[in-house]
N, C-alpha and C positions, 0 to 999 in steps of 0.2 A: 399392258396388264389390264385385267378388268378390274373397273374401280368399284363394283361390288362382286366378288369370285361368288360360285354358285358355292354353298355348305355340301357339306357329308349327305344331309338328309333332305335335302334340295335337290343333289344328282338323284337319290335313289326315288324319291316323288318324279322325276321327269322319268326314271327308268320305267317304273309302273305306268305312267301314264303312255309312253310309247307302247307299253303291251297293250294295254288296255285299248290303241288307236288298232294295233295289229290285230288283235280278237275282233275291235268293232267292225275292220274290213273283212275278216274273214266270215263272218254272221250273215254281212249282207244279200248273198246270193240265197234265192232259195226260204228266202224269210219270208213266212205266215204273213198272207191276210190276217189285219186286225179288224175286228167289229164292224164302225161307218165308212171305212177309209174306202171301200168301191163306192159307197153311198157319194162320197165328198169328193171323188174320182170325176163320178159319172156327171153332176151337178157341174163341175167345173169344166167338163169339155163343152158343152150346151152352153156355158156363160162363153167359151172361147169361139164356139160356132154361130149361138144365135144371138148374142148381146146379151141375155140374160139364160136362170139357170131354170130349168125344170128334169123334170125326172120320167124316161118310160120304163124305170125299174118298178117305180109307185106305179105304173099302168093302171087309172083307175079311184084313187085313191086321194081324196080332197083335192082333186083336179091339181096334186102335182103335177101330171104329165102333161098342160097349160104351162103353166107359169109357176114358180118358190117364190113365197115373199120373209120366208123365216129361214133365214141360215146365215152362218159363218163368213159375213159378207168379207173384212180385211182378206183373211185367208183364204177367201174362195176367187178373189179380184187375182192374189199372186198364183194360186192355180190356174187361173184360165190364162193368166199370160204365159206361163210356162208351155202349156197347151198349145199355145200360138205360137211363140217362138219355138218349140221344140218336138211338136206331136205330141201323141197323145200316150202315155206308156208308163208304168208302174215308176223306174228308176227317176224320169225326170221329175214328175210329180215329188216322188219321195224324195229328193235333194232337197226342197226347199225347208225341211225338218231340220239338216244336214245345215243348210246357213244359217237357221233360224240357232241352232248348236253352237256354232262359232261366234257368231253373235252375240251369245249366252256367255261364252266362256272369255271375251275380248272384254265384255263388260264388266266382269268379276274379276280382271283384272285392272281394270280401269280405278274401279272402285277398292280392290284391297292392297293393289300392289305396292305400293307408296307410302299405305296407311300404317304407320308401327300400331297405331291403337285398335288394328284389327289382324295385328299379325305380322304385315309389310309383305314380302316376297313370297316366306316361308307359309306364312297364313293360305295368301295367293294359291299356292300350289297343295295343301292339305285342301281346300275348298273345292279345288279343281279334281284334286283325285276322290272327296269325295262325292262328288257330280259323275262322274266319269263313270264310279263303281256301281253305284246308286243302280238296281237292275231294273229300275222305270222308266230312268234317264239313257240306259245304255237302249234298250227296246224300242222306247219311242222315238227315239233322234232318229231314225232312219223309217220310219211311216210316216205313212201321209196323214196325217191330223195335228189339230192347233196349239195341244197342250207346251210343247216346245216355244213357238212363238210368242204364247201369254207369257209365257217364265219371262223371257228375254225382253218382252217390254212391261212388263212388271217392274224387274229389277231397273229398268232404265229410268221409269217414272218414279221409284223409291230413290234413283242417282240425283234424280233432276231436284225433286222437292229437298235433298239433304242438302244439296249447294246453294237452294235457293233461300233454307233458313241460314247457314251459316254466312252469307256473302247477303241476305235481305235484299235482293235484286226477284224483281216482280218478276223478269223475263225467265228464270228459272220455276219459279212458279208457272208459270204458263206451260215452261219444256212439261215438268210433270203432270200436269193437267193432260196435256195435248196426249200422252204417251195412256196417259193410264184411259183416255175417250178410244186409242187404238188399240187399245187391248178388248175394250168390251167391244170395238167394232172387228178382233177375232175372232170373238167368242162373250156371250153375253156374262160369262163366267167372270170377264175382266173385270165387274162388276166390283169385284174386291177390292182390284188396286184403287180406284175411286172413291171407296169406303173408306180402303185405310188411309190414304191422303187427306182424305176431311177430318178423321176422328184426329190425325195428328195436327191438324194446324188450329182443329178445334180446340185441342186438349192444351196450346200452347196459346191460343185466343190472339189469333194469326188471322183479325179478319178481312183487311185487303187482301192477303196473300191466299185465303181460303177463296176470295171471291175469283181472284185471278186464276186460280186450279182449275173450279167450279166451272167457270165460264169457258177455259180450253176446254175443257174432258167434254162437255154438253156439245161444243161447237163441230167437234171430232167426232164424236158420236152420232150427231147428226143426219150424216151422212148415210146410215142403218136405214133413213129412213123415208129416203128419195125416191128407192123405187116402191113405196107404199101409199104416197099419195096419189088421192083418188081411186087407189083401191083397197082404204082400209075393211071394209067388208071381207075382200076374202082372204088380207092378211089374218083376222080374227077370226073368221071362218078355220084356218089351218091352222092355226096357233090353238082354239079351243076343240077341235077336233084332233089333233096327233096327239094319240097317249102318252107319246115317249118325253113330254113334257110334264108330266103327271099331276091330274085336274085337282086333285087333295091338298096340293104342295102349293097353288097358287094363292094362299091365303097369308096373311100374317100369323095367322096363329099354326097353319100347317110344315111355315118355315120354322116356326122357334121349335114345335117339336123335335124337326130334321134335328135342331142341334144336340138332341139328349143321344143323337145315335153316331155323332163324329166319329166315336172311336173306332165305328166299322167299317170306316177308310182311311187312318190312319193307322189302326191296328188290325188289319184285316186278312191279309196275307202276308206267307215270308218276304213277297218284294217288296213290304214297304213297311212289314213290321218293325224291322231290324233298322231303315232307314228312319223310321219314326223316333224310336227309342234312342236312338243316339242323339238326335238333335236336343231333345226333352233332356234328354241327362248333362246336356251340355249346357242346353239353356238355365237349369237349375241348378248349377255348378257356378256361371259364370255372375248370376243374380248374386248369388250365395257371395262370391266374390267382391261384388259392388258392382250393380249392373248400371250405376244411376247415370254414367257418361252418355251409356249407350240408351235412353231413355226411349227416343222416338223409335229408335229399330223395335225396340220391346213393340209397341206400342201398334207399331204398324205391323209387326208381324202377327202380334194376337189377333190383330182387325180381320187382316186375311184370314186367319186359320177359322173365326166366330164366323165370317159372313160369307166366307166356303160352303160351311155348314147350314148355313142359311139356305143360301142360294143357288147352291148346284143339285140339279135336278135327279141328280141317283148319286149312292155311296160308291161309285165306282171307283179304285184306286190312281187309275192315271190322272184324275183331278187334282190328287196330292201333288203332280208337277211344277203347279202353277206358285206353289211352297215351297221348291227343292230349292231355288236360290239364297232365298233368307235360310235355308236349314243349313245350305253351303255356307254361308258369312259364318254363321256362328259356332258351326265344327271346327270350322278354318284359325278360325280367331283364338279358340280356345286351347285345339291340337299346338297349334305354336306357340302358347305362352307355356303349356300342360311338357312340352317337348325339351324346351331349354331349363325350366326350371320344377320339373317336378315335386321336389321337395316342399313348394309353399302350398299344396294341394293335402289338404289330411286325409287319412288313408281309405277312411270310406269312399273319397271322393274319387281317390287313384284306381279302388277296385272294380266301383261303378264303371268309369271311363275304359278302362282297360279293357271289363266284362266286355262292355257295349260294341266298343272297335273291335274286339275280335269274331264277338259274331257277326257282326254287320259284314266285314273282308269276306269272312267264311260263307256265310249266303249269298255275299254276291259274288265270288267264287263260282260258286255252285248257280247259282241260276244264270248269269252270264255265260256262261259254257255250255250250257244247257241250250240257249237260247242260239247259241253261235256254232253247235254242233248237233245240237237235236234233229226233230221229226224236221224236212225241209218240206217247202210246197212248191213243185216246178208249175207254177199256173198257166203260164203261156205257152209252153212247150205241149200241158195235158188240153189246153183248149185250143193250140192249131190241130189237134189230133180230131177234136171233136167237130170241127169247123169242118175238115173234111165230110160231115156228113149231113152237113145243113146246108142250102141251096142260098147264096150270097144275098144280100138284099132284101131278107127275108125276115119275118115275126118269129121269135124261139122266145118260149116261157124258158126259165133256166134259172136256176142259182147263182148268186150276185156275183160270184170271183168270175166268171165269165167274161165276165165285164173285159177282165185282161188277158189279151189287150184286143179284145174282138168288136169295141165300143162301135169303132166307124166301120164296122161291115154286119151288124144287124141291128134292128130295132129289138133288143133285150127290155123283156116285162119280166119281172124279181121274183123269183118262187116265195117271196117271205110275203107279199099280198096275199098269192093264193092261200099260202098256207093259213094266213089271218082270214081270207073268205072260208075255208074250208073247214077250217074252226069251230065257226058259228053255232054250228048245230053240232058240236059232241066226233068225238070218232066216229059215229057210222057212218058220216060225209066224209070220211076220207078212203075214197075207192075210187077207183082209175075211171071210171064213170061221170064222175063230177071233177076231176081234174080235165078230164078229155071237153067237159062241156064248157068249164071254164076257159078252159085256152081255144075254143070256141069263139067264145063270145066275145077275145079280143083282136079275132081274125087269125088267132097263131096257128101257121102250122107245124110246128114243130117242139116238141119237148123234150128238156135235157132234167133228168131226176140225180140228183147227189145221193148217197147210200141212206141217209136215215131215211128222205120221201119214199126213194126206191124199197127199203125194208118195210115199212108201214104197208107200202100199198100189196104186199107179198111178192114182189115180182125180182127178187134174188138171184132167183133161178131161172130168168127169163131169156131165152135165146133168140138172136138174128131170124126173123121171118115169122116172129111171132103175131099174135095178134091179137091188140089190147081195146076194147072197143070200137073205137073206127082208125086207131093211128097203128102202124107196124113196129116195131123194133128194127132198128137197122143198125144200130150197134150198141154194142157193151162189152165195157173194162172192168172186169173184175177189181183189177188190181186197186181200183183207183173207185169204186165204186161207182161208176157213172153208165146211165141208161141214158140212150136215144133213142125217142119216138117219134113217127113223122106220119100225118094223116094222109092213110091210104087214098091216092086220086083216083083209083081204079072204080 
């Protein structure tokens, strides 16, 4: 017999979460380019081919297409080896989200399973399902970008510091140091777990053990900055030239702003409205309750959600990821005390919770299904179509999803420069005249247009044998919005 039998509502959380693993297989195929993830694609094949990473998607463009001294180094190192060992191609890339997942979810069992004072089992598995539901957590596990991986060493560096005040063994302090240096070395974002590690050992006046944090996270992090020496010029050349790190927000005073606008990433869309609100409702239930056990979790969780706000460069929502773990502890924690004994909860507090959980299920019902049956994108299958009509080994301006998985058979320059050159001077620069001159000037002979450029520049209507300044048409899909142009050698 098992010496602890699974409960009633133990089976039916494992039930949900088997669905939830079958939806997440079924979504997989056919799933949307996100955002950078060609960007952090391309970056990591070059780190797997030429030692280090540059870009001929930037073609042009603060001598990315040289050398990168600013990016997502942790995550860009376990990309390029996947690279290596496994070629070059959407799925392998996107698996390592996929471990960084599992990872995620081994450690929130590590840390609640056991624990009766955050649940034990039952906790465990309300945390997990709500991670699992969470429609940021379900989206992003399976793309290629970091915010998965911060979660997971996040929560590890939160595991290592809680052992290492409760047990006062330095080498724990270290574990969380060292964890929370490899989080900002996935993502400068990791920033927080750092933050919130000091403000707790501060707030607890822990100062060998603040020094022994301090001194792993620096020593880990370090390593950012190996391939920078002796070329800090043009790391700060690139760093103060990329907007996408935005020049206003580099001040102290232009970060405490950022923080009067949090709420437009935790309350900003359905995907993470509903996820927001539940944590918030719990967290102020469980306070309400007597949160003083759980002191430091308070303590470090507010650290991250304040220096989030600080420090992350746009109100983008999947930043909220790098939060979903501590949101998970404390739904988990509270569902299973709120589960066996609802009666010690007064009843504003039951309606609140109730309210909260059923729309959160109900949204993320609804956007997970959406995401796992919606609009698909066959990328690789519409770009061998289009490869057919580009000459191998050759220059083709194009749009970034090209990238898959045609990377090792062209030298791809990103239509999102031109578009940024083309810019400059207002729409009247945008006519097939100054596109044709641009992809000129970087020896391209070939252009592939996605429907908005293709609609801008009027050519909709354009057919096979046409002729666009000095380049032909020689094919277009309707279906699919894609023009190809190749400069007439005649």
């Amino acid at each position: 017999m098992m010496k602890h039998p699974f409960r009633r509502l133990e089976i039916i959380l494992l039930v949900i979460l088997g669905l939830q693993l079958a939806l997440l297989v079924v979504s997989v195929p056919g799933q949307r380019i996100h955002g950078d993830e060609t960007v952090f694609a391309e970056f990591a094949y070059f780190q797997a081919h030429d030692g280090y990473p540059r870009s001929e998607l930037y073609r042009g463009f603060l001598d990315y297409d040289t050398r990168i001294y600013i990016y997502h180094k942790f995550f860009q190192w376990v990309g390029a080896a996947v690279v290596w060992l496994f070629g070059f191609g959407a799925w392998p890339l996107r698996s390592t989200s996929l471990v960084a997942g599992v990872i995620l979810f081994y450690l929130l069992y590590r840390h609640m399973g056991r624990d009766q004072s955050l649940g034990g089992r039952t906790g465990f598995l309300m945390a997990v399902a709500f991670l699992a539901l969470a429609p940021l957590t379900f989206k992003f596990v399976k793309l290629y970008r970091p915010e998965v991986w911060l979660a997971a060493t996040g929560l590890g560096s939160y595991m290592a510091l809680k052992r290492g005040l409760e047990r006062g063994q330095l080498k724990w302090m270290m574990a969380g140091g060292a964890l929370a240096g490899l989080a900002m070395l996935t993502h400068l974002n990791g920033a927080i777990y750092v933050a919130a590690g000091a403000v707790v050992l501060l707030s607890r006046k822990k100062w060998a053990p603040m020094g022994a944090f301090g001194v792993a996270a620096l020593a880990v992090f370090s390593l950012y900055f190996v391939d920078i020496i002796g070329h800090f010029d043009q790391f700060w050349y690139q760093y103060t030239g990329d907007p996408s790190f935005g020049e206003g927000e580099r001040t102290i005073i232009g970060s405490l702003l950022k923080l009067l606008d949090e709420h437009k990433r935790l309350f900003r869309k359905p995907e993470i409205i509903f996820t927001s609100a539940l944590f918030f409702i719990s967290a102020a239930v469980n306070l309400w309750r007597g949160g003083s056990r759980h002191r430091d979790f308070y303590v470090y969780a507010a650290t991250c959600i304040v220096t989030l706000g600080a420090v992350a460069p746009a109100k983008t929502t999947p930043y909220a990821i790098l939060l979903f773990p501590f949101f998970a502890i404390e739904v988990g924690r509270l569902a299973a005390t709120f589960w066996q004994s609802p009666g010690i909860f007064p009843k504003l507090a039951r309606f609140g919770l109730i309210t909260a959980t059923v729309f959160f299920i109900a949204d993320s019902v609804v956007e997970d299904s959406l995401n796992a049956f919606g609009d698909k994108q066959h990328w690789v299958a519409d770009n061998r179509r289009l490869a057919a009509f580009i000459p191998p080994r050759t220059g083709v301006l194009a749009p970034l999803d090209f990238v898959w998985d045609e990377l090792p058979n062209y030298r791809i320059a990103g239509w999102r420069v031109a578009d940024w050159r083309l810019s400059d001077f207002g729409k009247k620069s945008y006519t097939i005249e100054n596109v044709a001159a641009y992809a000129d000037s970087l020896g391209i002979p070939t252009i592939v247009l996605d429907r908005e450029p293709r609609d801008l520049l009027g050519l909709q209507n354009a057919s096979v044998g046409d002729k666009q300044a000095d380049y032909e048409v020689v094919a277009h899909f309707p279906s699919i919005g894609i023009l190809v142009l190749r400069r007439d050698q005649r």
